[in-house]
N, C-alpha and C positions, 0 to 999 in steps of 0.2 A: 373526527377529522384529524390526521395528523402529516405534519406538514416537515418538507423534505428540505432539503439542498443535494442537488448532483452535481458529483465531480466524477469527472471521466475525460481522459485524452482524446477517445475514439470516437469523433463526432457522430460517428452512425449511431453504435450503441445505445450515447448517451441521450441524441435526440429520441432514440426508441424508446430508451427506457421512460423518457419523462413524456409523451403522448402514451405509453401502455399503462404504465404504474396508476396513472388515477383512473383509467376504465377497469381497473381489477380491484380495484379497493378504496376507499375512503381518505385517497390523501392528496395535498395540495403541495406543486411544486413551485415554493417560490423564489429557486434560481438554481443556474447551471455554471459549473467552470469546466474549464478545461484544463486548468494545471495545478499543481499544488498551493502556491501563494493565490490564486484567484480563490479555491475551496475556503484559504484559511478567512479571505476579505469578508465572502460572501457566508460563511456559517458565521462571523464574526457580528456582519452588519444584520442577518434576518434572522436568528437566533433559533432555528429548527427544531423538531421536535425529534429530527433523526436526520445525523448527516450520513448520506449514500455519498462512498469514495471510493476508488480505485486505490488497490496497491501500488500500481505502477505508474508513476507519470511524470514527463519530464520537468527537470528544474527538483523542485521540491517534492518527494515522493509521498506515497499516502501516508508513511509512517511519519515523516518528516512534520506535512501539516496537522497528523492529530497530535504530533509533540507538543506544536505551537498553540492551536485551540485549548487545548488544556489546559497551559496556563492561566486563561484568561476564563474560559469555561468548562472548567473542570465536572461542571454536571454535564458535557454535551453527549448522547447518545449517539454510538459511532458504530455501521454499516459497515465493513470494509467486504468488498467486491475482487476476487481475484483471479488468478490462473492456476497457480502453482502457490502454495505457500509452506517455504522451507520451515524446518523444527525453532529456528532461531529468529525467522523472521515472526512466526507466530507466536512464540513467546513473548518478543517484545511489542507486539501488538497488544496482548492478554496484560501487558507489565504498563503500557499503557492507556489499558482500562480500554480497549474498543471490547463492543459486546457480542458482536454480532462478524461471523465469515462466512461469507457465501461463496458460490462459483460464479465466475462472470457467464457460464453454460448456462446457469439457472431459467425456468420460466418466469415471467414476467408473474404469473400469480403466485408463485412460493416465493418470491423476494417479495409481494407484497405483506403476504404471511407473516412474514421475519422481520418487516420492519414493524407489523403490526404485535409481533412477540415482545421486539427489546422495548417497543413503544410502552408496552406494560410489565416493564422493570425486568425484563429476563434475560438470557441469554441464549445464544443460537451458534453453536461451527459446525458445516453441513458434512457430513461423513467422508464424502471425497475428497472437500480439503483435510479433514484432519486424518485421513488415511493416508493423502501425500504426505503431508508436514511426518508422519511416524516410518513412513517408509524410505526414509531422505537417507543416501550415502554419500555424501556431500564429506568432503575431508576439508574443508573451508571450514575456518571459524568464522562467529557473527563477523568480527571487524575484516579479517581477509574479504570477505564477502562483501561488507559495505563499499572499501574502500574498490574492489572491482567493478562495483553497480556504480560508483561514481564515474569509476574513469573509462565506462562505458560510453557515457554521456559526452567524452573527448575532452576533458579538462587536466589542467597539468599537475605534476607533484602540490605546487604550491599551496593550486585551486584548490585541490581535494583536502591537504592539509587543512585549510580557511576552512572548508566547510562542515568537514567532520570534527571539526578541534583538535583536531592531530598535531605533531610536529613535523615538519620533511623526513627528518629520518627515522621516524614510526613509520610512517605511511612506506616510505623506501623497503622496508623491514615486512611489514604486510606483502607489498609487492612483490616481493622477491620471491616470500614464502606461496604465494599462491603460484607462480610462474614455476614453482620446482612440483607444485603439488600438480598442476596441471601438463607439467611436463612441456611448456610453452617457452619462446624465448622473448617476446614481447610482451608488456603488461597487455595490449591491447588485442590479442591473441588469448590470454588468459582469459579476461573478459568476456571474450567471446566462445570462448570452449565451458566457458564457467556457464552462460546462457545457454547455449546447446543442450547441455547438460541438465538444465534446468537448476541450478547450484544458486541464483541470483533471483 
């Protein structure tokens, strides 16, 4: 038996995933969030045996919350669920220590598969993500690129500074540079061409 926690934004999905995932395999789900500080609550409080998380979701992104579990459980086994995974986002996933990247495309029975792989110490990135992440022409660096995914979200200089630990005029200096890379004249345009692009 091994036992899950899902976090997913997309309440379709995620209710899919958790009535599919135990009719394909031997595992017990015992809770769902929907956003990044609800995943970090609840891996926190029921202490899983594999947490399934989404890269993308609002507030606290997937990378965000397996920052914070780490701290606290740094043995947690981590699932990460995605779209698209840039060279620099998957790095710092691999840096730190999730085991496991899947496509959110996947069938319900090869995600059972893979959680039943990392579940026995191993590791799993499924060839389409790591053929995206190697094919990425992305002229954003990791920080250009964070600080865009943030203020995607519609937060302001100061915000984004607060949250990335930045200072305003790092973040201004980020901004700028992505707005010239993108050829854009609002940050919130970049943003949005950087997604398009699939850049974030």
């Amino acid at each position: 038996m091994t036992t899950i926690v899902l976090a997913d934004d997309e309440v379709l999905l995620r209710t899919a995933l958790a009535a599919l995932l135990p009719l394909e395999g031997d595992i017990t789900v015992l809770a769902e969030a929907q956003d990044g500080a609800t995943a970090v609550a609840a891996t926190l409080r029921h202490r899983p045996d594999v947490l399934v998380i989404d890269l993308e979701m609002p507030g606290v992104d997937g990378l965000g919350a397996v920052a914070e579990i780490r701290r606290t459980r740094p043995e947690q086994v981590i699932l990460m669920l995605t779209r698209h995974a840039r060279p620099g986002v998957l790095r710092k996933a691999l840096k730190l220590g999730v085991q496991g990247f899947i496509s959110k495309s996947a069938e319900p029975a090869h995600i059972t598969s893979v959680i039943a792989t990392l579940h026995a110490g191993k590791r799993w990135i499924d060839p389409d993500v790591s053929a995206l992440a190697v094919t990425d022409d992305s002229p954003l660096t990791d920080r250009e690129a964070d600080v865009l995914r943030v203020t995607g979200e519609g937060y302001s200089v100061v915000d984004i500074a607060a949250r990335l630990h930045l200072a305003p005029g790092t973040v201004r200096n980020y901004l700028s540079n992505a707005m010239r890379k993108t050829q854009t004249r609002t940050r919130h345009d970049a943003a949005r061409y950087a997604r398009e692009h699939d850049w974030l």
